[in-house]
N, C-alpha and C positions, 0 to 999 in steps of 0.2 A: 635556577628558576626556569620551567619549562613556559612555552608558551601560553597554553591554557591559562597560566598565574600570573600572565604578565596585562597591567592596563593597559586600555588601546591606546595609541597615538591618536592625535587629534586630526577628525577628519578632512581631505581636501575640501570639503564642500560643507554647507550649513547640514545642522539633524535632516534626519526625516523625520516628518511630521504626520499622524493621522487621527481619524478621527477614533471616538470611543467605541464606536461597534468596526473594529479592525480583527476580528476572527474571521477567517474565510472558509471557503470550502473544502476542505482537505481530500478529502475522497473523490469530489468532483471530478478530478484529474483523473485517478484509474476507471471512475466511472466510467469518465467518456472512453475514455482510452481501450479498455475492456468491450465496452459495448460496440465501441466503432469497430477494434478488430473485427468481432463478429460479425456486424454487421456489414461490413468492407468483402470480409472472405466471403459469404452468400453472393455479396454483388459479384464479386467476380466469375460465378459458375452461372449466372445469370439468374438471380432469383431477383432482381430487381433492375428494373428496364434500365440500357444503354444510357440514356441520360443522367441516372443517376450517378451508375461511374464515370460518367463527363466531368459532374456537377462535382462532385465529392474531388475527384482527381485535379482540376482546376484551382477549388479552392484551396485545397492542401497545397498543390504546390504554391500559389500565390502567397501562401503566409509564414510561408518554410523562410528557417531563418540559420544560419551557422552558429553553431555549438564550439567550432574548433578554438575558442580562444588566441587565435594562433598558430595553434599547433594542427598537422594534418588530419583532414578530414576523414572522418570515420565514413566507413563505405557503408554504400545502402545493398540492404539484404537482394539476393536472387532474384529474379522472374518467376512470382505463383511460386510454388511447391514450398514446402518446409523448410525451414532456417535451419542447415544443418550447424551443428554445435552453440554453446549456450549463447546467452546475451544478457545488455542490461538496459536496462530502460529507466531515464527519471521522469518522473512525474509531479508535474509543478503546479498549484494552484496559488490566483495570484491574487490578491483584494480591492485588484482594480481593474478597470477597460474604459473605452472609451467612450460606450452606448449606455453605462449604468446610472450617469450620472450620479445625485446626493441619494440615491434608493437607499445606500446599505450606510450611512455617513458621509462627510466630507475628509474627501481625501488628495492631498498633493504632491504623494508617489505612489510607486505601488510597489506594495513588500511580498515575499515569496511567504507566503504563511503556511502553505502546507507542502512539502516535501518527502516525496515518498520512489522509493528506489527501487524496481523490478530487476531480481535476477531468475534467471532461466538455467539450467544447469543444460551443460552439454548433452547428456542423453535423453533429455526430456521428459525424464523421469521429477524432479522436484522443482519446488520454487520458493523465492522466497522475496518477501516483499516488507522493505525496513523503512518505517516512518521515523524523520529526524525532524525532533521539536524545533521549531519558529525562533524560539528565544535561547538557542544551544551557542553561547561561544566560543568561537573555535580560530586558528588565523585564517585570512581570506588572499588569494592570490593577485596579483595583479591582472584588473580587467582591462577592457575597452569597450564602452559604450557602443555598439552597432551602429544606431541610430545617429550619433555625433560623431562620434570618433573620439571621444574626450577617454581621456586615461586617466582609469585609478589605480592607485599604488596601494600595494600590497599594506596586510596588516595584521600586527601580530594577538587582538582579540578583539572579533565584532559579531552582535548576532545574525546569525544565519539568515533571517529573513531581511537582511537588508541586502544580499547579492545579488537580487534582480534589479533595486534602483542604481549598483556600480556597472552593470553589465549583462542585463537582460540574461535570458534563458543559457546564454552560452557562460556565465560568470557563476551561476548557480550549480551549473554541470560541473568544470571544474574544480569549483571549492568541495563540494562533496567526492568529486574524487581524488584531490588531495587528503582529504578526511580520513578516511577508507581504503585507499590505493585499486579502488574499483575503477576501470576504466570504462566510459560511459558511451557508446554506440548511437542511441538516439535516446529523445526527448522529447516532451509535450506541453504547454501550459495550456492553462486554464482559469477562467474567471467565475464570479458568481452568477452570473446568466447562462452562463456554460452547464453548471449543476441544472438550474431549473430547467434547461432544454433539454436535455440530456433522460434525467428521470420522467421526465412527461414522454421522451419518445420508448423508455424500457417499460412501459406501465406500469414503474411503482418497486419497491423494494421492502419488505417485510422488517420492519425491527422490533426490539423486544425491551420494555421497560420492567422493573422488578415493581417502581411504584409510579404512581402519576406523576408527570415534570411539568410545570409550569414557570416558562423563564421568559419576563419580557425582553431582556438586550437580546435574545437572538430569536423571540420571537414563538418558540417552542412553545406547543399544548398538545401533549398527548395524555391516554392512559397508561395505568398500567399493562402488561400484557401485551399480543403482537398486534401491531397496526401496519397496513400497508402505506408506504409515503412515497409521495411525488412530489412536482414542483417545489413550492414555496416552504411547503413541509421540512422536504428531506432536506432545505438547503439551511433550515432553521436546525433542524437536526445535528449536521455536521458541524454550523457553527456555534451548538451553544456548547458553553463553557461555563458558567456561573450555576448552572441548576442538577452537574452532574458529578460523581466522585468529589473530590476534594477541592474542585473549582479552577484546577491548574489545566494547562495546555495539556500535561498528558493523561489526566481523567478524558479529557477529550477526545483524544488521539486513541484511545481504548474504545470508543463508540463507534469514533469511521472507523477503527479496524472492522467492529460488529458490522456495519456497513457493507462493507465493502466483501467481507466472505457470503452474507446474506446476497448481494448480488451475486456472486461469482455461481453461487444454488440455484438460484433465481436462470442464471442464462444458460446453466448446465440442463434443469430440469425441468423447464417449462418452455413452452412452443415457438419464444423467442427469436430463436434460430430459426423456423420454417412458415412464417409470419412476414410476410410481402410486404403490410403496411407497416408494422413494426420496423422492419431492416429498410425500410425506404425514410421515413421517419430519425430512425438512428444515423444512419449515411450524412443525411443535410444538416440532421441539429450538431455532428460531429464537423463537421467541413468548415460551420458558420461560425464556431466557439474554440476550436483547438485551433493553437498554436505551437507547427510541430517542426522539428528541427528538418535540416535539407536531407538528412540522412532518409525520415521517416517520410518523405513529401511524396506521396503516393500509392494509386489503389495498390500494386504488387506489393510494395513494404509492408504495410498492414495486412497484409494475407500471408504472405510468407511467414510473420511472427505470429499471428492468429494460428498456422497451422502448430505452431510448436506448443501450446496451450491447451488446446484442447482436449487432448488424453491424459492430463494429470490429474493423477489422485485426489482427488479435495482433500484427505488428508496428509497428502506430501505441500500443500501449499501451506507454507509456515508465514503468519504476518507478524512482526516481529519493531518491537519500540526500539531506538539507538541506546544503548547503556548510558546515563548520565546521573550527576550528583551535585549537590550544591555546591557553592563557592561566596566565602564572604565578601569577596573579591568584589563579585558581581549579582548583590541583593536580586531575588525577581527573576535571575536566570537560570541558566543551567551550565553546565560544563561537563566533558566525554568522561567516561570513567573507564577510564583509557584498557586495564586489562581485561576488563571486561567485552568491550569494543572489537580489541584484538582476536579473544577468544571466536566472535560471534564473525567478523570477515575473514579469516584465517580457513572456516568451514564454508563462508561463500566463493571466495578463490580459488578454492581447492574441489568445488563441488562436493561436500561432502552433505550427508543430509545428518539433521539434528531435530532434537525438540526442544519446549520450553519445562521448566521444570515445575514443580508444582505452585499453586497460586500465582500461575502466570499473567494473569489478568487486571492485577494491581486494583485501584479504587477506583478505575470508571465502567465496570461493568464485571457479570459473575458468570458463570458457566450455570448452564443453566439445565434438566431433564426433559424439560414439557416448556418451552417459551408462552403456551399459551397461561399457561396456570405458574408462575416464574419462582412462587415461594413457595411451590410445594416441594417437602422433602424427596430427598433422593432414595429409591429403594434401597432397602438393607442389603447390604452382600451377603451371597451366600458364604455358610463355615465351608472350605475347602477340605477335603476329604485328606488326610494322612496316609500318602502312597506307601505307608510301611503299613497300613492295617488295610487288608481286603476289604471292598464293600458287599462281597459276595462270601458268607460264612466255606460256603463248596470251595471257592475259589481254588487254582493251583497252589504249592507253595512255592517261594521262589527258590530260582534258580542257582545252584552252588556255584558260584563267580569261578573257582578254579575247576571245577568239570569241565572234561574235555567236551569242545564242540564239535559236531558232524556236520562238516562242510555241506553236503548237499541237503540242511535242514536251518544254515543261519541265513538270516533275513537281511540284506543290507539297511543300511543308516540310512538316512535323509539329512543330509545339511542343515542346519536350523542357521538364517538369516541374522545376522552380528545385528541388534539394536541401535538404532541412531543414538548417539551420544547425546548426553541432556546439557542444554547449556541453560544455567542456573544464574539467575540476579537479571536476565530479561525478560520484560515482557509481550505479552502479546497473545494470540493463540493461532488456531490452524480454522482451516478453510470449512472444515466439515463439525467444528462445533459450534454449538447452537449459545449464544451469551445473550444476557440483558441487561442494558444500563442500568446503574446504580443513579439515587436519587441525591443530589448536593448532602453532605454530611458535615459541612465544617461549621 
């Protein structure tokens, strides 16, 4: 009986408890994270006055916290210039702080609800960024509360969103890289005021619905079709769950990906970057909302990994669900579906680049031709022409394979680039397609 099959031991301490609206912000996290790099690297070439990066560098470092569980501390990136070879970055979003009060429910810890993994491949050429569901059981290491000092022992199945209340940002880092055997560099959290600061300082983020969604638990009311969201919106956005795909975590987890590629367009191609109030705005709403490991605690780290970002392909960034499957074990959750898993980190350790295979999108959202118009058909393909019949009746006829060739009349080859391997049974998609939520179905 391997781990995953095994029930958990019963905990040191009582449940954790929370309230009914306990979806958090899941994208939040790269939002800010994404937007601060950007906006961090400008500060530093001076597009936003000396105070800012006072302000921004101060706070950062004040809320910088250790990740190392123990073990030695991951070094912080270079001074300025590009991060030379890859990295990896989590990104935590958490359902609690301390300024939200009963806004979003009442709540008496706070659970890691959205978890999402940034790798950077050594040449800087791809990326790839894996969301692992809230409710995935998996064993958890032994932590150490920061804040106390209190230790919790090790366990061999608990879900994932409960490793921030045994051991804050640094207990969530290591369980995911026990997971995975991805070793984790720096890190970030973030809460649901973080979101709303954050999209009100980017002006706004485009998403695409196939039909109208009206959801009270998280607050949602949009149309069909593209709408630009901020604040309170995008934060309704990320956390509903009941009004979209099939109602589960990761119908959901298929929207902030939508999300979060729709930003990543957003800061690529539009004035973002060269926008003095914008990147002044982004700087303090990031300084005030993230909580970022000691590694990441300063303006050079966030410029140095911003530099490694920025010339990727939007279709080499692949964002990509964790493979999981039910277990009767554990009604309501999830559990790793472990070759599949292997297949998918085996190409992130190794920097290999891949895609997803087809229908990669699963039930919370579709690819879509025209986001503005989302149910219109997709144009017919053209019939591909039969490279054994001429399209030209004149045409040459071809060439007698064993005729002799005249050196000073063959044409050299060109290489044709080996395709990324397709890994199939995950979901997700890339940075450069255009998706729209699907509407609750069950």
């Amino acid at each position: 009986m391997n781990d995953t099959e095994r029930r958990p031991r019963p905990r040191p301490s009582g449940p954790i408890r929370h309230g009914r609206q306990h979806t958090s912000s899941p994208v939040a996290a790269v939002v800010k994270w994404l937007a601060v790099v950007a906006a961090v690297a400008l500060v530093s070439v001076g597009a936003v006055t000396a105070y800012a990066v006072t302000s921004v560098a101060q706070q950062f470092s004040a809320n910088a916290v250790d990740i190392s569980n123990g073990e030695d501390a991951p070094a912080a990136p270079p001074l300025l210039g590009a991060f030379e070879g890859g990295f990896n970055m989590l990104i935590v979003g958490t359902d609690n702080d301390p300024n939200q009060g009963e806004d979003f429910g009442e709540r008496d810890a706070t659970l890691n609800d959205v978890n999402i993994l940034l790798h950077v491949s050594a040449d800087h050429t791809n990326a790839v960024v894996v969301s692992f569901p809230r409710d995935l059981v998996i064993p958890q290491p032994e932590c150490t509360d920061p804040a106390t000092g209190e230790v919790f022992d090790a366990m061999s199945a608990q879900p994932l969103n409960d490793a921030f209340a045994r051991g804050g940002l640094a207990c969530v880092a290591t369980t995911i890289t026990d997971l995975t055997g991805v070793p984790i560099q720096y890190a970030a959290a973030t809460s649901f005021n973080g979101v709303i600061e954050m999209t009100n300082a980017v002006g706004g983020v485009p998403v695409c619905l196939v039909e109208p969604i009206v959801d009270t638990d998280s607050g949602l009311d949009l149309p069909a079709g593209t709408s630009t969201i901020e604040g309170q919106m995008a934060l309704s956005f990320l956390r509903n769950r009941h009004g979209v795909g099939d109602g589960s975590d990761l119908a959901r987890i298929a929207s902030q990906q939508q999300y979060l590629a729709s930003l990543i367009r957003t800061m690529k191609s539009s004035n973002t970057l060269t926008d003095v109030t914008k990147l002044f705005g982004l700087a303090q709403a990031a300084s005030q909302n993230i909580l970022p490991s000691q590694s990441l605690a300063s303006v050079d780290a966030m410029v140095s990994l911003a530099l490694t970002l920025k010339d990727i392909d939007l279709s080499k960034i692949v964002f990509a669900q964790y493979p999981v499957g039910s277990s009767s074990d554990y009604p309501g959750k999830v559990v790793p579906l472990q070759s599949t898993a292997d297949e998918l980190f085996a190409k992130v350790l190794n920097d290999e680049p891949f895609t997803l295979g087809a229908d990669s999108t699963g039930t919370g959202s579709t690819i879509v031709e025209d986001p503005t118009n989302p149910t219109a058909e997709a144009p017919a393909e053209e019939t591909p022409v039969d490279p054994a019949e001429p399209a030209d009746p004149g045409a040459e006829a071809p060439v007698d394979p064993e005729a002799p060739v005249d050196p000073s009349t063959e044409v050299p080859t060109t290489e044709v680039p080996t395709a990324p391997e397709v890994i199939e049974g995950v979901k997700g998609q890339t940075a450069d397609q255009q998706t729209c939520a699907n509407p609750f179905s069950g």
